[in-house]
N, C-alpha and C positions, 0 to 999 in steps of 0.2 A: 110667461110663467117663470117664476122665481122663486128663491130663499133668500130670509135675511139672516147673515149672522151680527150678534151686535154683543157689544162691551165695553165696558168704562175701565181706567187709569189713572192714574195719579200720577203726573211727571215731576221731572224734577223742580218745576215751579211751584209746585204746589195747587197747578190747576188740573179738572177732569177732561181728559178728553175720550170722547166716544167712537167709535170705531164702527164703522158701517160695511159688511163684505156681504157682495150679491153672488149665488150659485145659480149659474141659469145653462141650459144645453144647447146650444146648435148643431154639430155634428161630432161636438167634443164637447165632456165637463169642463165649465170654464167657476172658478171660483175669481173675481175682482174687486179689491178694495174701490170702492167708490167716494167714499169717504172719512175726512177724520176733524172732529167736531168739536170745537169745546162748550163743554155741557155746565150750565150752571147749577143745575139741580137733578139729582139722580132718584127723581119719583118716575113711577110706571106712566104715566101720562104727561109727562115731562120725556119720553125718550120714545113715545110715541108721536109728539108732537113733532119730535126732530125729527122723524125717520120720517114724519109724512113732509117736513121740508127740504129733506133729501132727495125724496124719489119724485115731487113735482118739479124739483130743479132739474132731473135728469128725463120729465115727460114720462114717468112710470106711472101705470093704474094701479093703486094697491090694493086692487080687488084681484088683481096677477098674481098678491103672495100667497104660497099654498101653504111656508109655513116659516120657521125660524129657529133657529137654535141659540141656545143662551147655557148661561152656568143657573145654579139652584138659587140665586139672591133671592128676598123676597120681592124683591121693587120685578125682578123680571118675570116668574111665576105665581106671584102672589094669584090667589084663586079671583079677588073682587077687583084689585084695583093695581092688579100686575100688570104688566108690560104685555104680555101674551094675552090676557085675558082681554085687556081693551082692544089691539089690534086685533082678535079673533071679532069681535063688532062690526071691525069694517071689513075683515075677509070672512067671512061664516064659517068655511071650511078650514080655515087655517089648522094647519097642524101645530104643534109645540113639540119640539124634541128637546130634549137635557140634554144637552151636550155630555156623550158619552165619555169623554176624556173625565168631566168633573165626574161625573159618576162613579167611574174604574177609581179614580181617586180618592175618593169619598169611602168606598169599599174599602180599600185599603187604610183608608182611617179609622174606618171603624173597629177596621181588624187589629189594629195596633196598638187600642187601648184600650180594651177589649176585658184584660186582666193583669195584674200589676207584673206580669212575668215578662211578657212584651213590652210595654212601656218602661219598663226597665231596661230592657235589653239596648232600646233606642235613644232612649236618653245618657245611657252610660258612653256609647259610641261617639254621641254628639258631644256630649261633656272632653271625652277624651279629648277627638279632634279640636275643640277648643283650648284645650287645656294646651295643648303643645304648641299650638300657631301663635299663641296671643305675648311669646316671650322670644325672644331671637335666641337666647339662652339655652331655650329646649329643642330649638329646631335645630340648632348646632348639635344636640346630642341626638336626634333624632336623622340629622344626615350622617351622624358618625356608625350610629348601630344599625341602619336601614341598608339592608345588602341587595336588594330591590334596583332592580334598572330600569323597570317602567314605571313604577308605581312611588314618587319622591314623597306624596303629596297624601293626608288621610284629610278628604272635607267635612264640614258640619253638615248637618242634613237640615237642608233649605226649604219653607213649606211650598215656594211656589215651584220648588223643580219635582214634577211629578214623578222621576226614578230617581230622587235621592236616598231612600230610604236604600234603597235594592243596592246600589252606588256603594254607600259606604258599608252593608252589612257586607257585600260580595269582595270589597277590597281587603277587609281584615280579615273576612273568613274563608273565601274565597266562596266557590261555585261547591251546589250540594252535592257531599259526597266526594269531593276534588279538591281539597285544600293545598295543592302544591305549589299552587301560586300567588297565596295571600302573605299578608305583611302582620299576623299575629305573632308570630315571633319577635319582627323586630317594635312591634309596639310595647310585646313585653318587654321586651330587653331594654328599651328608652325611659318606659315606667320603670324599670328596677334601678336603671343609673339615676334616673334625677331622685328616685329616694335617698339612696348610696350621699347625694351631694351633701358633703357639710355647708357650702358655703352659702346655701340659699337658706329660705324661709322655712321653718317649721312648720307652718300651713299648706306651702306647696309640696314638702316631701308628703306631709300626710295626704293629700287630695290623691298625690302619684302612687302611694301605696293601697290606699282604696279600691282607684279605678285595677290595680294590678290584679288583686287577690277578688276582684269583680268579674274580670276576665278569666280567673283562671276556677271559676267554680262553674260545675256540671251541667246545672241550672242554664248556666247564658249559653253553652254550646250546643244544649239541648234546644233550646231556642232558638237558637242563629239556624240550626239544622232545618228546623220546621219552617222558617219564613225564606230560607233559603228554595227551598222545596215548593213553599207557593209562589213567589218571584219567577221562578221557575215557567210556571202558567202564566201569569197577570202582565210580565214584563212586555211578551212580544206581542201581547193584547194590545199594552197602552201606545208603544212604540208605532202600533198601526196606525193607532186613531190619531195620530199625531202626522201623519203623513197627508199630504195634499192629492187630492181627486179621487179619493174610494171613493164606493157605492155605497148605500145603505143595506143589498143585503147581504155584499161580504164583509162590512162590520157586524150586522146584526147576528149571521153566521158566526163568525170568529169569539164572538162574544157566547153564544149558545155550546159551541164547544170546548172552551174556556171554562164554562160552569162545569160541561157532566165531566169533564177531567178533573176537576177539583172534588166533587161528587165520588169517583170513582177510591181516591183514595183517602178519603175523608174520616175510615177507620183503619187506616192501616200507619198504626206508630210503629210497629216494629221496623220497619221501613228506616223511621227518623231515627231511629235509635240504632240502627245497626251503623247508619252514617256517622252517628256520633261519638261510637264507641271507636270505630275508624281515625276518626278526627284527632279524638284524646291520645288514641295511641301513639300516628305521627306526630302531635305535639311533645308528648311528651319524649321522645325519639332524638325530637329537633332542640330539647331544651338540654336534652343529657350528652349532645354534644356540644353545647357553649361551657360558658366557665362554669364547674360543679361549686364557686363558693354563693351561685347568684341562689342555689338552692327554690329554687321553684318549680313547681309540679301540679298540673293540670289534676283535679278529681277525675277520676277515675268511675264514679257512681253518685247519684244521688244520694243526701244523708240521711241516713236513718235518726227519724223527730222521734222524742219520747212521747209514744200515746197517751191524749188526755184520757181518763176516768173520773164517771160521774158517777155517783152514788146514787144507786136505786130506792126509790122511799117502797115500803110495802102499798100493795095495790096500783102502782104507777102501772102506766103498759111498755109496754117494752119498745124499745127504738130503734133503729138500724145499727147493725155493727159499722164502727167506721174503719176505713182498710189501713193496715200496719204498711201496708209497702210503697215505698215513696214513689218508685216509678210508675206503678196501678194510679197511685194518686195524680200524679202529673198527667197521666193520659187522660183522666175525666176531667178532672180542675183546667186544665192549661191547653191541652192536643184539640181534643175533643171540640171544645167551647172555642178556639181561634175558629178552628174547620168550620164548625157549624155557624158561627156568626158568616163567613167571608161566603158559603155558598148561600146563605139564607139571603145577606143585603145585595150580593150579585140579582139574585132570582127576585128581590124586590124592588130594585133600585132599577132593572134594566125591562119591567111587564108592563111601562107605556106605550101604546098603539101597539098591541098584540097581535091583534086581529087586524088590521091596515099592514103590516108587517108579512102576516099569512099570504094575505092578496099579491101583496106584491113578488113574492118569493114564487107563486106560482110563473110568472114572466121569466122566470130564469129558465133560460133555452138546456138547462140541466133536466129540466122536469119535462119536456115536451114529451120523453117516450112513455111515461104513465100516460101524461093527457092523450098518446096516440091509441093507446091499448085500453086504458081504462077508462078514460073523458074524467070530464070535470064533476067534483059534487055542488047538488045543488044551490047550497048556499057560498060558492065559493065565489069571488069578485066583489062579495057587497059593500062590503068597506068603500073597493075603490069606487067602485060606483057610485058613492054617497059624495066622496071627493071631488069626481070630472064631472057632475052629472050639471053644476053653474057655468063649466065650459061648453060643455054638448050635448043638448037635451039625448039625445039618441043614445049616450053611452051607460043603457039600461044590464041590468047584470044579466041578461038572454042575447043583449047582442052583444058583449064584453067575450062571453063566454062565446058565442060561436066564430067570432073572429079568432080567437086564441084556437078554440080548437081545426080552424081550418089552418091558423099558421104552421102548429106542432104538426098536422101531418103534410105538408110542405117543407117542412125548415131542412130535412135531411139533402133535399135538392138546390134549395135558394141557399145555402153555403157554400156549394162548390164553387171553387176557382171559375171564374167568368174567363173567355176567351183571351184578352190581352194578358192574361195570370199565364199563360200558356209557351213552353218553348219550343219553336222544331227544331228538328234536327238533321241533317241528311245521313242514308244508309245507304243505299244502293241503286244503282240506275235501272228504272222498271224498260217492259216490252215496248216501249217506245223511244227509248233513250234517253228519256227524261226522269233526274233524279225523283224518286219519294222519298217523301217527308212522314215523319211521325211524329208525333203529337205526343209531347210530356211534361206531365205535371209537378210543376214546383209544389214546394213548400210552402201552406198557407205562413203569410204576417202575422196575422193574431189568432187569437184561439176560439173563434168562430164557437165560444160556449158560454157568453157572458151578455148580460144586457146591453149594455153598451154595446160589443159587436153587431147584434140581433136587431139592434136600432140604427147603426151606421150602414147595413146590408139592406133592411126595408129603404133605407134613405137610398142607397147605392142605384135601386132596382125601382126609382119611383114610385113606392109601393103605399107610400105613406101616406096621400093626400085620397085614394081611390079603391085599392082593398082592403088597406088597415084604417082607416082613418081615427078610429079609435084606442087599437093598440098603439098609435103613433103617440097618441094624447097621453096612455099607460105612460109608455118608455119615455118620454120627455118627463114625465111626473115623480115617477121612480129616479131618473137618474139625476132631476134639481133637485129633491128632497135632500137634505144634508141631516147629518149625525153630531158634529160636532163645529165647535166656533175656533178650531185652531188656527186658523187662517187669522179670526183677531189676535191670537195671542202672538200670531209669528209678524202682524203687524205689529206690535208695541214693542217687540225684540228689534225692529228698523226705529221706532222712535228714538229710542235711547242714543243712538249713535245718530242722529238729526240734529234733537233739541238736546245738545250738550250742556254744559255748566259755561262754555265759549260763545253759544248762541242761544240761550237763553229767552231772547228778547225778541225768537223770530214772531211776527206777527200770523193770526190765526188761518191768513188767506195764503203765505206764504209756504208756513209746515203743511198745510194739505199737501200743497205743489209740489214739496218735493217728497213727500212722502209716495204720491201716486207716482212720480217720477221714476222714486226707488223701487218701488213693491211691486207695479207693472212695466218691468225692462223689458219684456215680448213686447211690448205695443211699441215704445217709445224706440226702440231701437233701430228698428228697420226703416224708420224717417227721419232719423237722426243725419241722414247721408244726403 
């Protein structure tokens, strides 16, 4: 039993290559690149065909894959003639998961262009940071006025670095509500010199005094505040999914909590604007002790627009009044509508396998004490059932169900420290002369509250093959199923530094070898001697 994760590249030759990583369990999640391919053609039956001469080169059945994770391309999810779709032909049950990372991401895309206040916000950033790197000129004025010891550096926002956005909004404005430690000052102050310069270009003073007076209106602070504030959530989300060997349901969790937090504050602008109003002041605090002839000063409030009127004809019907106050207006136009978009495409972008996801959450030794007190409801297991049932005619959702319920009321006993977990100690010499010992218990290693624990203790207690034998089948299923394909993307971060612009020229049998070389240093190393 396995997961495929799979993805294409473009290296610096200008050729595709594909990327093959298996998630399979023995007594640990093991995630291994097994392969890395060059793919002539990037059709969905085209990287099905590779992947079944993959896993015959390595004696895999791929009636073994339960499922795979990919990004949203169409060649990999296409409904007819996707990539998932045809290998679900030859595994029936195969699952498909979207790679959660793309998704967090995507969300985040959505959210960002969403209305031209954000999209502004992020493009003025990006502009900036461009604006100064691309002249030695300015970044000599930019180490002059940068009073910063950590932070030398403002980067462009990159689309394939999933926290770049978060990156450079958090560098110039800092963290929500906390701007003590951002570089908005010294980027004013850089924008104000290079307009100051007579000796350069008319075009670039005007560009530097644009982005200036872009920064320093109410508008982008109120903004920075807000996305500030959802970064806030979505950052230590993405950060997760990006780490090697979660589970599925402490991403699916962290993902579900992630939303109703965003949910929770979804009408609460007063919130952002009390932050903002904070912001502006230390800004402006911070500019009134630099040099008073730089004359610059942060708004203070959003500006009052002169309301349109339209002339009523007789017998028209009447229309909504529309609101004079610019900050009412920005909370519906602008607050509102980010919020609502980024909790809506969360809640739609992450309600695949919903119900397969239920099932499996019930295996989390978190929940055994309802199953002990209140058992299971009827319908619960069916999903998986629908899953194991090609591996084990037997694992019916009545016997699913009364394995689990005889485990949950056993599990409080099958976690305790087993006898070798045990230290004595001597006390004092009993009626015989002979010292007693007593008996004390260490500190459990792991936290005897997690799937994986609940599955290496069954293992422990040879419990797996003879009274679970089907929660055995659960817990390997749950714990190979995978969430995301970062593991390809952190292979193609070792290609780069392989297939150089100096080796160029390795041959296709070669860069696998040292890629598997590189990416699996646990294997190779302990036979290295």
């Amino acid at each position: 039993m396995f997961t495929v994760q799979l993805d294409t590249t473009q290296d610096i030759t200008a050729q595709d290559q594909c990327s093959v990583v298996l998630r399979y369990v023995t007594d640990t999640v093991h995630e291994r690149l097994v392969a890395v391919v060059r793919c002539s053609s990037s059709t969905g039956e085209a990287f099905v065909q590779l992947l079944s001469d993959v896993l015959d080169g390595l004696n895999l059945d791929k009636s073994l894959c339960i499922g795979n994770a990919t990004d949203g391309a169409a060649n990999m999810q296409g409904r007819y003639r996707g990539f998932s779709s045809l290998l679900s032909s030859q595994s029936p049950h195969h699952v498909h998961v979207w790679c959660y990372s793309h998704v967090l991401n995507l969300v985040l895309s959505d959210t960002t262009e969403i209305v031209i206040e954000s999209g502004s916000l992020f493009h003025l950033l990006n502009d900036i940071a461009v604006f100064i790197r691309e002249s030695h000129q300015r970044m000599n004025v930019w180490e002059k006025e940068s009073h910063s010891s950590r932070h030398k550096r403002i980067g462009p926002i990159g689309e394939t670095r999933w926290w770049a956005k978060h990156d450079a909004l958090k560098k110039v404005f800092g963290s929500f509500g906390k701007p003590q430690d951002c570089l908005y000052i010294d980027v004013l102050c850089t924008l104000s010199a290079i307009q100051d310069q007579t000796t350069v270009k008319s075009n670039v003073r005007s560009k530097a005094r644009g982005y200036k007076d872009g920064l320093l209106r109410h508008e982008t602070i109120l903004t920075a505040q807000l996305f500030l504030r959802i970064f806030e959530k979505t950052t230590p989300l993405s950060k997760y999914l990006q780490t090697g060997g979660m589970d599925i349901l402490s991403a699916h969790r962290m993902v579900m909590s992630t939303h109703e937090a965003l949910q929770e504050m979804g009408r609460d602008f007063q919130t952002v604007k009390d932050a903002t109003e904070s912001f502006v002041k230390w800004a402006n605090d911070k500019l009134e002790e630099q040099d008073e002839e730089m004359g610059m000063e942060v708004e203070v409030s959003l500006p009052q627009r002169r309301p349109k009127t339209k002339k009523s004809m007789p017998g028209e019907m009447a229309q909504d009044e529309t609101s004079n106050d610019p900050s009412k207006t920005y909370e519906v136009k602008v607050h509102n509508q980010i919020m609502d978009t980024v909790i809506e495409a969360m809640q739609r972008r992450f309600l695949d396998n919903g119900n397969l996801y239920a099932d499996l959450s019930i295996l989390d030794p978190r929940n055994f004490p309802d199953i002990k007190t209140s058992g299971l409801p009827e319908s619960a297991l069916k999903d998986l059932s629908r899953s194991l049932i090609k591996f084990n005619n037997s694992a019916t959702i009545s016997n699913l169900q009364s394995e689990l319920e005889s485990l949950a009321s056993q599990w409080d006993m099958l976690k305790r420290p087993p006898l070798d977990e045990y230290t004595s100690r001597t006390v004092e010499e009993g009626p015989g002369g002979d010292p007693e010992m007593e008996i004390v218990s260490k500190a459990c290693a792991s936290c005897k509250n997690c799937p994986l624990c609940c599955y290496q203790i069954l293992l422990r207690f040879n419990l797996l093959t003879d009274a679970y034998p089907l929660l055995s089948l659960s817990y390997k299923y749950l714990l190979t199923l995978s969430v995301t394909q970062v593991a390809c993307e952190r292979s193609f971060s070792t290609l780069k530094f392989i297939k150089s612009r100096l080796r160029s020229s390795l041959s296709a049998g070669k860069l696998e070898a040292f890629m598997l070389m590189s990416t699996e240093k646990d294997i190779l190393m302990p036979h290295s001697f």
